[in-house]
C-alpha positions as CSV (number, residue, x, y, z in Angstrom):
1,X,0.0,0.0,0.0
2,X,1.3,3.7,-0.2
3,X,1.1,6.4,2.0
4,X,-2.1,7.6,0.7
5,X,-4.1,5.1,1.0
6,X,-2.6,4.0,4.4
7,X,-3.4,7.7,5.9
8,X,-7.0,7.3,4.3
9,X,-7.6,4.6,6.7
10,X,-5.7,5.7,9.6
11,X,-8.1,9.5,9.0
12,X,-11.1,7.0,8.9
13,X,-10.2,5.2,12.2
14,X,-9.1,8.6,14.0
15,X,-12.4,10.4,12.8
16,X,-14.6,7.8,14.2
17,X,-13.0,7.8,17.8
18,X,-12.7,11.4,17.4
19,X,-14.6,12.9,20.5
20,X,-13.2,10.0,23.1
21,X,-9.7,10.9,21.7
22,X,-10.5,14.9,22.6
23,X,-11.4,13.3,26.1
24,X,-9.0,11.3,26.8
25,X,-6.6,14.0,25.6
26,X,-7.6,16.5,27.8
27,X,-8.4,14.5,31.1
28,X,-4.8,14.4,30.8
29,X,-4.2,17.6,29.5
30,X,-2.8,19.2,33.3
31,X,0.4,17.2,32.7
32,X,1.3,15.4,29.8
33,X,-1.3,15.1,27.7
34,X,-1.9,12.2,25.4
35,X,-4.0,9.9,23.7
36,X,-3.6,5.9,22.5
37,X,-6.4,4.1,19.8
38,X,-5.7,0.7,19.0
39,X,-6.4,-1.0,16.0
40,X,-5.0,1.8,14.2
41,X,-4.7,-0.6,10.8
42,X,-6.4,-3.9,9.7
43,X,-4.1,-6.6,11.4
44,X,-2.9,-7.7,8.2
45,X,-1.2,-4.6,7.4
46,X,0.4,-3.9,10.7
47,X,2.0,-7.4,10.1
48,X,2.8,-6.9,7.1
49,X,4.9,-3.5,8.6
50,X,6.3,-5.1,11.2
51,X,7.8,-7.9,9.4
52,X,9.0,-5.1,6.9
53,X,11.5,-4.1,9.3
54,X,15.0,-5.0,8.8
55,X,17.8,-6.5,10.8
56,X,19.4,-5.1,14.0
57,X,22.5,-5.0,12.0
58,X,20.8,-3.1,9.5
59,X,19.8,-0.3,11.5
60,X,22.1,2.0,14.1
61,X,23.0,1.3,17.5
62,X,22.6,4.0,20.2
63,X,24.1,2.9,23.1
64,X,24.9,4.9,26.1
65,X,23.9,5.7,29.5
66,X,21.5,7.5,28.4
67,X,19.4,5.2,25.6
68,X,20.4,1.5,24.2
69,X,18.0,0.9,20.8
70,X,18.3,0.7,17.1
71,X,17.3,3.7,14.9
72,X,17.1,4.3,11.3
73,X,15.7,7.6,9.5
74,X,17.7,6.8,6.2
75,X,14.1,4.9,4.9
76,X,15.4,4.7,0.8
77,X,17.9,1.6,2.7
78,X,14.8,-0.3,3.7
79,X,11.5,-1.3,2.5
80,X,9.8,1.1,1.0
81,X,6.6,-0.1,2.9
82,X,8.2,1.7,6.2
83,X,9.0,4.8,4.2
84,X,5.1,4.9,3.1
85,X,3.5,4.3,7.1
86,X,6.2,7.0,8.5
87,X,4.9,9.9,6.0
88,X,1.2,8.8,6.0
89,X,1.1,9.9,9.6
90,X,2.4,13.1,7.8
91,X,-0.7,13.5,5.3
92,X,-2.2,16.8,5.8
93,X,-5.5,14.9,7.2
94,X,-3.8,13.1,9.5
95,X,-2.0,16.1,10.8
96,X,-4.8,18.5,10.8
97,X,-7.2,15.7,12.6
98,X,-4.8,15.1,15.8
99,X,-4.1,18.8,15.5
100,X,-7.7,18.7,16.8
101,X,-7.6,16.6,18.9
102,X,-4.8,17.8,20.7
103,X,-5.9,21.5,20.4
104,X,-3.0,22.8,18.7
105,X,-3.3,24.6,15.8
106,X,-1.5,24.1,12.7
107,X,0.9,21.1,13.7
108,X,3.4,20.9,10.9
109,X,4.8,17.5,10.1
110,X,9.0,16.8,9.9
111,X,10.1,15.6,6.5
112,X,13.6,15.0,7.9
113,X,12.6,12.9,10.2
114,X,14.6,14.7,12.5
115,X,14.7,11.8,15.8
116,X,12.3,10.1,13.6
117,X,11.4,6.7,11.4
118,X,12.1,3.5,13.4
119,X,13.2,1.9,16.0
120,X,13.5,-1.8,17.7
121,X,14.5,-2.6,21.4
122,X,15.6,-5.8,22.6
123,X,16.5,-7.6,25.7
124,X,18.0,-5.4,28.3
125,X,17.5,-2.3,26.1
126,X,15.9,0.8,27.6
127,X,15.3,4.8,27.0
128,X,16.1,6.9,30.7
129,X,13.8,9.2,31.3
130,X,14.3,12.4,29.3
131,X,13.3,15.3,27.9
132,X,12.9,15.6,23.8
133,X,15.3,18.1,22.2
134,X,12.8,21.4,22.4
135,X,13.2,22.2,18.7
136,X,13.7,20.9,15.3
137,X,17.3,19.9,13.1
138,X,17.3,23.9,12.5
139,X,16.2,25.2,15.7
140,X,13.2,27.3,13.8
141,X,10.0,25.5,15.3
142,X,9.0,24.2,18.6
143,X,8.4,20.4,18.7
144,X,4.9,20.0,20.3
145,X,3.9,16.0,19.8
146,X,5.5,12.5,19.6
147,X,3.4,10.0,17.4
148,X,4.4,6.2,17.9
149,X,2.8,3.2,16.3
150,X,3.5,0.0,17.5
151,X,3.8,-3.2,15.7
152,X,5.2,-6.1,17.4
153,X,2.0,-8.6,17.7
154,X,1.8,-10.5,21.4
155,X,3.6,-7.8,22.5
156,X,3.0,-8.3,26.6
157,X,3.2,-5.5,29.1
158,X,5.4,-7.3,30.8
159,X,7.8,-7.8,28.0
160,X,8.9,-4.6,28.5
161,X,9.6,-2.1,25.7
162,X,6.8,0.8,27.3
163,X,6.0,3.9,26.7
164,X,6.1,5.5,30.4
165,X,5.0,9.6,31.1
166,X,6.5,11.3,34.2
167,X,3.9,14.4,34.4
168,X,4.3,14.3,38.0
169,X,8.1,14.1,38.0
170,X,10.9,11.0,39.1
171,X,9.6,10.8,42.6
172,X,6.2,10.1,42.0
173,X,4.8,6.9,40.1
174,X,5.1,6.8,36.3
175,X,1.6,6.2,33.5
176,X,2.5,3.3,31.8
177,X,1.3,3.2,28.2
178,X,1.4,-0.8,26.8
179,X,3.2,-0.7,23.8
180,X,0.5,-2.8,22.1
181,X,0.5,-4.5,18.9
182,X,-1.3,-1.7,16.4
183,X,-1.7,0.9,19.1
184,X,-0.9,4.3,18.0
185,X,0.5,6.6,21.2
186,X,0.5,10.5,20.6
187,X,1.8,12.6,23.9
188,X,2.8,16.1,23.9
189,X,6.1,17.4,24.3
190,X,7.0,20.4,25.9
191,X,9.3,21.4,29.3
192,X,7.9,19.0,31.4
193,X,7.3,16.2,29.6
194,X,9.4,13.5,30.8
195,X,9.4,10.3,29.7
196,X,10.9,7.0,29.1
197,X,10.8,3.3,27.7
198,X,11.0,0.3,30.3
199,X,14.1,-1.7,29.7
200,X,12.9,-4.6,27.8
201,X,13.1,-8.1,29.6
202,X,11.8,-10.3,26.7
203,X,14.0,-12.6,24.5
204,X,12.2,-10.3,21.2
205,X,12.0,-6.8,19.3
206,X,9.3,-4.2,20.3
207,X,9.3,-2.5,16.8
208,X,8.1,0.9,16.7
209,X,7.6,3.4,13.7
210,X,7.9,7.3,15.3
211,X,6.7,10.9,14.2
212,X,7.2,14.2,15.6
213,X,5.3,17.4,14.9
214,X,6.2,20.8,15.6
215,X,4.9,24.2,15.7
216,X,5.9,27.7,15.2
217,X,5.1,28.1,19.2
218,X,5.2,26.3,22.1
219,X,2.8,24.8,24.0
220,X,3.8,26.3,27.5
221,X,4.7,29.9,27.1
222,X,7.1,29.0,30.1
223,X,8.9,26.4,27.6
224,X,12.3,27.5,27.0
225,X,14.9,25.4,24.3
226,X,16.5,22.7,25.5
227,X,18.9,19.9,24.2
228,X,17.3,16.5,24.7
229,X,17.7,16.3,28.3
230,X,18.0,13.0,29.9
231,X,17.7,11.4,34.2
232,X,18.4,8.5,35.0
233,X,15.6,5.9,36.3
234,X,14.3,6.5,40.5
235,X,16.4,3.7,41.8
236,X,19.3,4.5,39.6
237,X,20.2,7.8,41.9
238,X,24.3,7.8,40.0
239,X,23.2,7.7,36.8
240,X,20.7,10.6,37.6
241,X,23.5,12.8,38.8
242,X,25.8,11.8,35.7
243,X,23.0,12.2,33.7
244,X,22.0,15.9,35.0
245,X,25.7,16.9,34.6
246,X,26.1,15.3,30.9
247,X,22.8,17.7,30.5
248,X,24.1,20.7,31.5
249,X,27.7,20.6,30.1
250,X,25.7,19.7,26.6
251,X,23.6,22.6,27.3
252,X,26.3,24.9,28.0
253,X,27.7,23.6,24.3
254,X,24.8,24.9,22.6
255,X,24.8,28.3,23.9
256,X,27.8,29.2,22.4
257,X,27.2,26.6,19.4
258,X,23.3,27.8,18.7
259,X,23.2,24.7,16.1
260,X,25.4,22.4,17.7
261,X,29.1,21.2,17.1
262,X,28.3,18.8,14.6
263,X,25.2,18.1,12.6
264,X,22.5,15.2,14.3
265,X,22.8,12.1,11.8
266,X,19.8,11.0,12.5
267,X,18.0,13.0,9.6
268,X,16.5,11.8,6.0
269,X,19.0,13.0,4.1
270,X,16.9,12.8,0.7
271,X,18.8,12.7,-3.0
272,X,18.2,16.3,-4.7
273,X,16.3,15.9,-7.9
């Protein structure tokens, strides 16, 4: 299928959920807000994108203190059917129809996929609680929302591999968000919105196809830029403090380096026509 007629039934399944997405969005709206609809695709489909994904040692490893996944944005390497779901989230229905639902006007979708595209987790492999970079590649537009569609099918909660918000900071329990075969997660981004993926403790791959929107504001007129900023988990007090002080010294980077030292490779870098 291509992106077109993918987004025309993603649109149809977001329309007719609609006004319990608007709820559920903004009963949550006080801290991070956010939405999840499952089924987003006949099951066939989804399959068929999740077993479109290719090998770990296909894709890039990010390992640190901070994150340990595999990413790819460079979607002409893969199959094209992963290329087509990423931008059908970024058909102008589709953007203009969460836009709604998240009351934010004029959302505008990231052809780079700047932090974007795909990613898998394995065993053992985990995102710390953080803080998405405040911006986009060239620091011109606020990033507002985080889109990510699930595709592992009998993926468990207790395999591990889930979305978790923060909205009441480290200290206080986390919302877990199953990362569910088919389920498509959208949470706001902004100052405060920390959060994280449980370390995975199943032999297996969550896969997980990600979008980001952004805006020519921000949603908090408190927001302020920010590099991604990253803590390390409750019981991991070390890594928190390593963590804050890898943040601040990055931080203090960008000040005098308003674009950074080097550029962030994980973009779609697209061949001019």
């Amino acid at each position: 299928m291509n992106r077109i007629e993918l987004a025309t039934l993603i649109f149809d399944r977001l329309v007719s959920e609609k006004e319990k997405l608007k709820t559920e969005f903004q009963n949550s709206d006080s801290g991070i807000g956010y939405f999840f609809l499952d089924d987003l695709l006949p099951n066939d489909i989804a399959l068929q994108i999740h077993d479109a994904f290719p090998k770990t040692e296909q894709m890039v490893l990010k390992k640190s203190l901070r994150e340990d996944k595999y990413v790819a944005a460079q979607m002409n390497l893969y199959n094209p059917l992963l290329e087509e779901i990423i931008y059908a989230f970024q058909d102008k229905r589709i953007v203009e129809v969460i836009g709604e639902i998240c009351n934010i006007e004029n959302p505008i979708p990231d052809d780079n996929l700047y932090a974007g595209g795909i990613s898998m987790m394995g065993k053992k492999q985990f995102l710390n609680p953080h803080l998405d970079n405040s911006h986009d590649k060239d620091r011109n537009l606020w990033r507002v929302l985080n889109l990510l569609y699930y595709v592992t099918p009998n993926w468990e909660e207790t395999n591990g591999g889930n979305l978790e918000l923060w909205p009441n900071g480290l200290k206080n329990k986390q919302i877990t968000i199953h990362s569910k075969f088919n389920r498509l997660a959208v949470m706001e981004t902004h100052n405060n919105a920390l959060h994280s993926v449980s370390p995975v403790t199943y032999n297996g791959y969550r896969r997980c196809v990600s979008n980001y929107y952004f805006s020519k504001s921000p949603l908090n007129d408190s927001d302020r830029f920010h590099v991604t900023s990253f803590r390390g988990r409750p019981e991991n007090k070390l890594s928190d403090l390593i963590l804050q002080l890898d943040t601040f010294l990055r931080m203090t980077l960008r000040k005098i380096f308003k674009k950074g030292i080097k550029e962030n490779p994980h973009v779609y870098k697209k061949e001019k026509p």
